[in-house]
Each structure stands twice: as structure tokens, then as C-alpha cells.
FIDOLUM-84661 format. One record per residue (C-alpha): residue in three letters; x negated, y negated, z. Coordinates in steps of 0.1 Angstrom, whole numbers, plus 2048, in hexadecimal, padded with zeros to 3 digits. Layout:
BEGIN
ALA;X;Y;Z
...
% end
This chain:
BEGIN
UNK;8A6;085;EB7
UNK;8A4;0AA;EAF
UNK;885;0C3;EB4
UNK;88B;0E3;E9E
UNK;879;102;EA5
UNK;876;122;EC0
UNK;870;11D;EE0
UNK;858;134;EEB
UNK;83F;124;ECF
UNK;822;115;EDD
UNK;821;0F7;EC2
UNK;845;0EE;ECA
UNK;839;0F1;EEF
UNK;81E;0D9;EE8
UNK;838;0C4;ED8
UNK;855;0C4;EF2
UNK;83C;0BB;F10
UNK;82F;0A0;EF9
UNK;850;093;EFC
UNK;857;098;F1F
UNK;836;089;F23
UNK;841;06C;F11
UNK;866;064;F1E
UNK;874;06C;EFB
UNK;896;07D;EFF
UNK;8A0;098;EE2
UNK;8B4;0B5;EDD
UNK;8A6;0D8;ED6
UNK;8B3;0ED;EB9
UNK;8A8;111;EBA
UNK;8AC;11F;E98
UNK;8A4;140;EA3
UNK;8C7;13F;EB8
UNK;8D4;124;EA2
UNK;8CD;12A;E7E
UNK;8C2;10D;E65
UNK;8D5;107;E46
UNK;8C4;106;E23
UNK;8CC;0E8;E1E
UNK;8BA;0DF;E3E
UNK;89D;0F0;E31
UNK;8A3;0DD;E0D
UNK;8A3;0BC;E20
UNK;883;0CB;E2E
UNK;872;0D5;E14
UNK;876;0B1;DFF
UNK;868;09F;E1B
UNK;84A;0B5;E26
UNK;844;0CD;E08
UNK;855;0F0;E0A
UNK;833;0FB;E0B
UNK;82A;0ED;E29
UNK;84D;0F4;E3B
UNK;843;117;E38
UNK;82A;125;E4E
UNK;813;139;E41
UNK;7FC;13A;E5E
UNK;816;151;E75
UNK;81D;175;E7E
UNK;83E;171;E69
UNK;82A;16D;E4A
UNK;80D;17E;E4F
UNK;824;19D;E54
UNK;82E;19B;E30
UNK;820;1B3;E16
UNK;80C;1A0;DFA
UNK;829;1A4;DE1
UNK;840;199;DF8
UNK;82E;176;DFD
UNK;824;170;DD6
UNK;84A;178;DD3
UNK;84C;154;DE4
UNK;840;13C;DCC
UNK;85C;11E;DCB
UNK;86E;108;DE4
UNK;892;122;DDD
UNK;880;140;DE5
UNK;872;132;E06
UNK;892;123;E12
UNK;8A3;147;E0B
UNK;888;156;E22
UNK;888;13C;E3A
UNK;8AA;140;E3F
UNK;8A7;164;E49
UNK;883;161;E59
UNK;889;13E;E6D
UNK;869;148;E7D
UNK;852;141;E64
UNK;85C;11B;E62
UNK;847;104;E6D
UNK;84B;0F6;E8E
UNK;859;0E0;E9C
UNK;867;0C9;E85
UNK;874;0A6;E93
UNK;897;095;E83
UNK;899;06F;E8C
UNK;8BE;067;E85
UNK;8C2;085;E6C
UNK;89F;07F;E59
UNK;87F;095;E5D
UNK;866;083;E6F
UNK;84D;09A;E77
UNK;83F;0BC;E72
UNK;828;0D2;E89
UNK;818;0C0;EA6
UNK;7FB;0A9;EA8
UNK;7FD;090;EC7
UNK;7ED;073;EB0
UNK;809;074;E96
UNK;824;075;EB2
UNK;819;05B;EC4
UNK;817;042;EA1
UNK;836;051;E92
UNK;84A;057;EB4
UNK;839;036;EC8
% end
């Protein structure tokens, strides 16, 4: 299993103690060190909505002019920003033997989905 995201984001916090918590082994891929592909962020996308794989709610976002954000309006134009802003993905996301799992954290859907 493979958590995706930064590490000094409290969600992904949230998400990696969960796991500790819970005796579920993974490996950590920091995309801020490590980079994500687009086809990473395609693969993404088709499973969770490109709209929800980017966050709107951060600083990463929010620090965009308005024409800069309208500019994004279709699942190409967010992976090419995603790419060169990995921190506006949302995190974490969970891989299970090379799938998408789970996005964000919420203990209740981790515990069903995770056991």
C-alpha cells in the first residue's frame, strides 16, 4: 500500500497515525520531493473526479488570481497544474496494489474500506 501526499500536512498526519494506529504497514510517497506523473494524476482523476483531486480549499489555490483558476476548467488543465503545483492535490491518496482507494481522510471510511 501507498499514501501519496506531503508530510508536513496535517490530513495526511491524521492519515499516517490512523495507520500506525491500526497496524497497517505502507509506504510514503512525497510528491513534493518525489513528483507524480500525469498519468498518475489521470488514473486519479477517473476514479475520484479531477475535480475533487484538486484542492480548492488550500493556500496553493487560493493564491491564484481569479483568471488563473477559471483558466482551469477540465481534467488536462488540472493535471498540467498539478504537476507543477503538487501541493494543491488532495491529500493523501491511498493505492491498494496500484488502485486508488481512498482520498482525504475520514476515520469511518478507513476503517470499512481499509478494515
Amino acid at each position: 500500500m501507498t499514501v501519496y501526499g506531503i508530510p508536513n500536512c496535517n490530513t495526511v498526519k491524521k492519515a499516517l497515525d490512523w495507520l500506525k494506529e491500526n497496524q497497517i504497514a505502507y509506504e510514503f510517497h512525497d510528491f513534493k520531493k518525489k513528483g507524480i506523473s500525469a498519468e498518475k494524476l489521470s488514473d486519479w482523476s477517473g476514479k475520484f473526479g479531477w475535480e475533487t483531486v484538486l484542492n480548492r480549499k488550500g493556500l496553493t489555490w487560493k493564491k491564484l488570481s481569479k483568471e488563473e483558476q477559471t483558466a482551469i476548467q477540465d481534467q488536462a488543465a488540472a493535471i498540467q497544474y498539478l504537476i507543477n503545483n503538487t501541493s494543491a492535490i488532495k491529500r493523501p491518496i491511498i493505492e491498494k496494489d496500484g488502485q486508488a482507494i481512498l482520498i482525504g481522510f475520514d476515520a469511518d471510511n478507513y476503517a470499512q474500506t481499509l478494515g
